[in-house]
N, C-alpha and C positions, 0 to 999 in steps of 0.2 A: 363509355365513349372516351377517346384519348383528348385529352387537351393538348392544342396546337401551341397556345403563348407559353414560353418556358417559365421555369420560375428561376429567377435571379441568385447567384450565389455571390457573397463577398466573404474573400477568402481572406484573413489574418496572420500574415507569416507566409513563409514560404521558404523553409529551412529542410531539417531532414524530415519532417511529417508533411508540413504545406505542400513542396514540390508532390510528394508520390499522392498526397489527396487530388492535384490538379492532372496529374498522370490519369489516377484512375479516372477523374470524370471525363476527361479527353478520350482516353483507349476503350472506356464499358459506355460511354453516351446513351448507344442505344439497347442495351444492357438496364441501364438504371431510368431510363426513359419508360422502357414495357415495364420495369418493377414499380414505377412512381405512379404511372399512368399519367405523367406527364414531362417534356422534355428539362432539366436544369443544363442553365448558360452561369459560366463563370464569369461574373458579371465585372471583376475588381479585385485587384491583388494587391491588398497592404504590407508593402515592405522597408524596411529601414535604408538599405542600398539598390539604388534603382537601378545604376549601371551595370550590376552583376548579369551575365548571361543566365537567363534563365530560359531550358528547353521546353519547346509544344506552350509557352504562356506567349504568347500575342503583346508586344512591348508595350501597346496602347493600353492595357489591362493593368498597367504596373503602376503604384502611386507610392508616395510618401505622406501622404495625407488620409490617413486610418480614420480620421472622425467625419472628413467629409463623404467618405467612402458607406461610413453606415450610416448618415444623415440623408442619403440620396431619396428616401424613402420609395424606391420603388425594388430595393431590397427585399426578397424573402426569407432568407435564410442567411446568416452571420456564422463563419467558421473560424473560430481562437482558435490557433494552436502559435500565439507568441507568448506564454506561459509569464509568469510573476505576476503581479498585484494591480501594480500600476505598470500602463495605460489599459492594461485587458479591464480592469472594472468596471473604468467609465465607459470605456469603449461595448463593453455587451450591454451597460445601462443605457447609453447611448441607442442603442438596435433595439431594444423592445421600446424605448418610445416611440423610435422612428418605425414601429409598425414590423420589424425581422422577429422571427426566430432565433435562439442560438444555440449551436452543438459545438463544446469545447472541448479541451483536452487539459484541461487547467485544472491541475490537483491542488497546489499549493491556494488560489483564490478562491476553490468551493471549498476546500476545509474551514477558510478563516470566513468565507462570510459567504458559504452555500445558501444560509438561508435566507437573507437580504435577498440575492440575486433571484429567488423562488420566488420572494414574495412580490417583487417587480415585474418578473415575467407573468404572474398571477394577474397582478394593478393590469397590464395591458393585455391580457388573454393572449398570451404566446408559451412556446414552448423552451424549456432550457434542458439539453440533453449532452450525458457527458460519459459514456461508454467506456471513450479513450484514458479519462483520466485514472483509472485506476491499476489494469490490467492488459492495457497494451489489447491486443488480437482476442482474448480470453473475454466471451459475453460471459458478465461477473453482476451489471447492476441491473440490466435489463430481466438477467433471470430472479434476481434480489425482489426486484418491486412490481414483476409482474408476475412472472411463474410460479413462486413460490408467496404470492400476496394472502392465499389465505390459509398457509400455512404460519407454525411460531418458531422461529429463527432462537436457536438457543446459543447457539455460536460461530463464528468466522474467525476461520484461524486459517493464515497461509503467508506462504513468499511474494511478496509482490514488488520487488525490486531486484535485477536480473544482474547487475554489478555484484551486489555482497553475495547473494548465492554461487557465484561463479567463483568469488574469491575463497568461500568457505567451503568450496565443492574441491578445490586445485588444494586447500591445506588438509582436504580430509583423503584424497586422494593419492597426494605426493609426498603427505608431512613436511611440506614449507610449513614457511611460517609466513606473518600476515603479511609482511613489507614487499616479501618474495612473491606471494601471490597476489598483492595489490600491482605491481611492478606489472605481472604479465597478465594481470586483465587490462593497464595502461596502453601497454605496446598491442592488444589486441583490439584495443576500441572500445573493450565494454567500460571502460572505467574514464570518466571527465581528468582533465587537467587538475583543477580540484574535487579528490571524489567526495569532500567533507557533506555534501546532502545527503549521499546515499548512504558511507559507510558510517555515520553518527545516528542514523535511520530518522534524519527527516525527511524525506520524499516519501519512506515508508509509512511515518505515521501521518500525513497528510490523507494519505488511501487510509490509511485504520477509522479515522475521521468520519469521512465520506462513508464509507463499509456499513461502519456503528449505526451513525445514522439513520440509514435506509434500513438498514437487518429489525431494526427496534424501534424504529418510527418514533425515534428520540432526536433533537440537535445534541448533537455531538463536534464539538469546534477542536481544532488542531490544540488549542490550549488542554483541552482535556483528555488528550492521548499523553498516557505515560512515553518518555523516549530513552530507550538506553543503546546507545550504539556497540560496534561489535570489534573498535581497532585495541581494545584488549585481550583480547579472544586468543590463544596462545597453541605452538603445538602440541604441550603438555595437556591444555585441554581436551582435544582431541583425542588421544591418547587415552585421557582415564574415560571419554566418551566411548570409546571403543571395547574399552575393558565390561564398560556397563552394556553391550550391545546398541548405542546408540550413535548419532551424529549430532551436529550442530547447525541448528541454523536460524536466519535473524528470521526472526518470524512478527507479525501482526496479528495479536488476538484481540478478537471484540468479544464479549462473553456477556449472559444475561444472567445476574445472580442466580443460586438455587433457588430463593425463593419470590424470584419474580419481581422483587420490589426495585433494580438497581442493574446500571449496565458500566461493563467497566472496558475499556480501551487501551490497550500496550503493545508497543515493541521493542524488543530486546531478544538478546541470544539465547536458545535454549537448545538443551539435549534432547533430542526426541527419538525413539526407537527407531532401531532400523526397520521393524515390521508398518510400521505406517505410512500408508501410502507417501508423505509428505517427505520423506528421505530421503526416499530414493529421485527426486526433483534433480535433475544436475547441469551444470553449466549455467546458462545465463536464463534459464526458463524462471517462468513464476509458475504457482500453483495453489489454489484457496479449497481450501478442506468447510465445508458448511454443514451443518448438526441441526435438524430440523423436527419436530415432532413429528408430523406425519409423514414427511419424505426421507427420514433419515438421515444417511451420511451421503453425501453427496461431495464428487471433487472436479474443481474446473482446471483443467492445465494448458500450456500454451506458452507461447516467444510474451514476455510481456512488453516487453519495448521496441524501438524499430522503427524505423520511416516505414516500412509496408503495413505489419501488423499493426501499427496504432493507426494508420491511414485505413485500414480495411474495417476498425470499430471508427471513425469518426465516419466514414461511407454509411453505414448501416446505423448511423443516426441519421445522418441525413436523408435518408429514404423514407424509414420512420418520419419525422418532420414535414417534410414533404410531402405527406398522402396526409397527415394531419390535417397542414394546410388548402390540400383541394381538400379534403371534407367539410373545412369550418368545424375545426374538434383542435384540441389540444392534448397531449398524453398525459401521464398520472405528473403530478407535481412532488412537492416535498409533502412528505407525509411526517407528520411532530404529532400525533392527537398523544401517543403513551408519553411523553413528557417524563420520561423516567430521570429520576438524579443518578449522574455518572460517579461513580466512588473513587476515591482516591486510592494511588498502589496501594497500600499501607494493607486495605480489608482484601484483595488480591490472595487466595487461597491455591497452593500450588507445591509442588515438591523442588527440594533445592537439594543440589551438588556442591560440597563446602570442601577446597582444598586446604590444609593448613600446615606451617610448618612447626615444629614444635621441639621440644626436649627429649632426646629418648631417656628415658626414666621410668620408672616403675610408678603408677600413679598418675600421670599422665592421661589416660583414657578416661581414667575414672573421675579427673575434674573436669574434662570435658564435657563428658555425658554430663555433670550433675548440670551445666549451666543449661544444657540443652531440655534438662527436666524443667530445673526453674520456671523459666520461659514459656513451657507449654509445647515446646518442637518435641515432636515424636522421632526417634531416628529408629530407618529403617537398616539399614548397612555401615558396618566401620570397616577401611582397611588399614592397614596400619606399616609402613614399612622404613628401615633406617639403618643408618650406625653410624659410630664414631661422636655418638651423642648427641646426632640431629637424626630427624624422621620427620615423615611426611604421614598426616592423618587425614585420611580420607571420610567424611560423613554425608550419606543419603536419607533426608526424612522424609519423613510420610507428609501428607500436606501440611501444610502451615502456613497461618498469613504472613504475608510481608513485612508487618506490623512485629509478629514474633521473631521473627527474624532478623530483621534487623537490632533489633534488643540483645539479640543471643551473639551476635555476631560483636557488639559493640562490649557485651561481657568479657565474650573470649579474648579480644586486644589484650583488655587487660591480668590476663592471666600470665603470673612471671614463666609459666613452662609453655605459652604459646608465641614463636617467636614471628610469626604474621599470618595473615590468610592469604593464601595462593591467588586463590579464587574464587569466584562464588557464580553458580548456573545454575538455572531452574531448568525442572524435567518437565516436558509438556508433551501429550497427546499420548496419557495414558486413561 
């Protein structure tokens, strides 16, 4: 039987994701009415500027008062999407006391204290759902912790930030270079006034966080995602990426040791095959490659960001939420029981790309290789090319921790025939 009384929405924000959420509920009403099995009324619009014209919202709807808006308690459902720390924490703290649910879009707040906010939505038997925050349009966490729940998640590696992929799709593409390509993802919109979250890959590792988490039913906090951003990433790179049949890109990998005991979390640049699905990703898309034991290889792809697509995954929490609440049910929570310890880059086991300049001379290779013996680096490929007294040494090893590596890397400085290292990339998704 349908329920007649609607359930109450107060909406947080109303920016480029807020408006097209309150679009959709206004244009699918009765759409998300037959899917809920019951009607939602947008109950309250928390916004910073009241004055602003805002379209199809009813001016009475409009507040600058966000806490009295989720203390009303006749709230059912609480929708974040004004993103940072503060006021969203207290403000969703706020709504599961006062009786709401909440479906956010807050990356950066569930990284640094997802699990807090679990364990409160827990204390008051409500639900906290967060779709949006990771991959935009792409269902990435609903299939994480449901579909794949009794399967073992051995890895999550992908693009999940639609700016740097765009940037390193236009230099792998056009052989700019980064400033050139950061420039016209600006003038095009994908890139902020300041792009320093995305392209340092913090918004990225906030998802890798969140990812880890759920894939391994570990807490995983933003502190324990390695982060290496991508604004040194060069056309030259590319270039010997290409030589190697590869591309570049900032990637997210969460990974569960070989043997079980440990999960590790990073993002930074890597060369990865053109044969892998994950390459060929281009423009402003994201895409999560998932390694599962019984489901295998699995890839999600999709716009990750966007007023529509991130409004089309907070909708479809909300619906979710919403039949929860007419049943008297709540959906899966955080799940921590494996408690695994997350390792440091250091034990990170992985193949690297070493550019370096050096001396051409006779003897040369042969100190090279030996620091690379030292060390423990196995090298797979040299190439080696120069004149006039200067050359450029090209080396590919076989895996090696990061631990080793950097050792080996710290030797070679000091070698008087190495006159610096170019650069340094790890190969992934082989």
């Amino acid at each position: 039987m349908m329920r007649t009384r609607p359930l109450k929405v107060a909406l947080l924000g109303c920016g480029v994701v807020g408006s097209e959420v309150a679009r959709i509920m206004t244009t699918h009403a009765d759409d998300l009415t037959a899917r809920i099995g019951a009607p939602v009324e947008l109950a309250g619009v928390a916004v910073r500027r009241p004055d602003k014209v805002r379209e199809g919202i009813a001016p009475e709807l409009v507040t600058t008062d966000a806490t009295a808006l989720v203390k009303r308690g006749d709230i059912d459902v609480v929708i974040e999407v004004i993103g940072g720390i503060e006021p969203a924490r207290g403000l969703i703290t706020t709504a599961f006391e006062h009786g709401a649910s909440v479906v956010s879009a807050n990356k950066a707040l569930l990284a640094q204290d997802g699990a807090a906010l679990h364990a409160i939505a827990e204390q008051h038997d409500k639900d906290l759902y967060y779709e949006a925050a990771v991959a935009g349009a792409i269902p990435l966490i609903r299939p994480l912790r449901e579909s794949l729940a009794g399967d073992k998640i051995n890895r999550v590696m992908g693009i999940v930030n639609g700016t740097t992929n765009f940037i390193l799709d236009a230099m792998d593409s056009t052989g700019a270079g980064y400033q050139e390509a950061l420039d016209e993802a600006t003038a095009l919109g994908y890139a902020e006034a300041d792009p320093t979250a995305d392209v340092e890959g913090f918004d990225a590792a906030a998802k890798a966080a969140i990812l880890a988490g759920i894939a391994f039913h570990t807490r995983v906090r933003l502190d324990d995602v390695y982060r290496e951003g991508m604004t040194e990433v060069t056309a030259a790179d590319f270039a010997s990426a290409k030589e190697m049949g590869c591309t570049i890109k900032l990637l997210a990998i969460c990974e569960r040791a070989e043997d079980g005991g440990s999960v590790t979390a990073r993002v930074h640049p890597a060369m990865i095959p053109l044969s892998h699905p994950l390459a060929s990703v281009r423009g402003a898309y994201n895409a999560v490659f998932v390694e599962s034991d019984a489901a295998g290889q699995l890839m999600f792809y999709g716009p990750g960001a966007g007023g529509s697509p991130t409004a089309s995954a907070v909708l479809g929490d909300l619906v979710a939420v919403c039949r929860n609440r007419l049943s008297g049910a709540t959906g899966p929570g955080e799940s921590a029981y494996a408690a695994l310890p997350v390792s440091p880059m250091g034990d990170v086991v992985t193949r690297y790309h070493i550019s370096l300049d050096v001396a051409d001379k006779p003897g040369v290779l042969a100190q090279v290789a030996t620091v690379f013996a030292e060390h423990g680096v196995s090298i797979d490929t040299v190439r080696q090319s120069g004149k006039d007294g200067e050359a450029s040494l090209v080396v590919v090893t076989h895996r090696a921790s990061d631990a080793a590596l950097t050792g080996t890397v710290e030797a070679l400085r000091k070698l008087d025939t190495v006159r610096g290292v170019a650069s340094i990339m790890r190969v992934e998704g082989e």
